[in-house]
N, C-alpha and C positions, 0 to 999 in steps of 0.2 A: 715761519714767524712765531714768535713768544708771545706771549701775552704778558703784558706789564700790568702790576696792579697798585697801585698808587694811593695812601694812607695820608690823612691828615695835610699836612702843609705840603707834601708832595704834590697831591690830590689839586689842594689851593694853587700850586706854584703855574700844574699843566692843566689846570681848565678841565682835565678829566679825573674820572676814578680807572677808568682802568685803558689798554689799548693795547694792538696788536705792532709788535716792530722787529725789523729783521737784524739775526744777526745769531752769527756761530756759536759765542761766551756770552756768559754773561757780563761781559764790560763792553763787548760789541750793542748788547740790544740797550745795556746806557748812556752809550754816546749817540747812539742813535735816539735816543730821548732826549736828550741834550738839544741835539740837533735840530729836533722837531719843537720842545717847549721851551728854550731860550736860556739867558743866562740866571733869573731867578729860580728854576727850577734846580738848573745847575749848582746853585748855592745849597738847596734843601739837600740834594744828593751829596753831597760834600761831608755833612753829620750825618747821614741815616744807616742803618743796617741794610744789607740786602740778601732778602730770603727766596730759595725754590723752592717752588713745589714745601714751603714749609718747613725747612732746613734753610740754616747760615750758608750763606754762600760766599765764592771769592768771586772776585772777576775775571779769573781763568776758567772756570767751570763753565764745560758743554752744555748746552742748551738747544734744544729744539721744537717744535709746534706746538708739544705736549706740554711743554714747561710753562709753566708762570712764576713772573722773576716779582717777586715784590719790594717794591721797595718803603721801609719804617723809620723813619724819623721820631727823633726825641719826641717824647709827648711828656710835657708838663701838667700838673695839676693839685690840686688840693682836698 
């Protein structure tokens, strides 16, 4: 399992900051988020970046226990 770590409206959409979800790529451990926080969440993930380990990612890229997939949504401000 990965560790997902969840930013800003992300964060707001799944009720958490961060969590543990299984899955091979990283596009597996985001449907599997999907899955678990619904379709609002699903909408934040639609606009956001998604980082490993601190590096841009695809959602073919391998992923395992050690990894955290984060995921960063726009952030507006002034």
């Amino acid at each position: 399992m990965s560790r997902i770590l969840l930013l800003g409206p992300a964060r707001e959409a799944a009720g958490v900051r961060d969590d543990h979800i299984e899955g091979a790529t990283v596009g597996e451990v985001l449907r599997g988020a999907v899955d678990r926080y619904g379709s609002t969440f699903e909408e934040v993930l639609k606009v956001s970046k998604i980082w490993v380990n601190g590096e841009p990612s695809s959602r073919e890229q391998a992923v395992g226990p050690q990894d955290e997939v984060a995921v960063l949504p726009p952030v507006s401000g002034g």
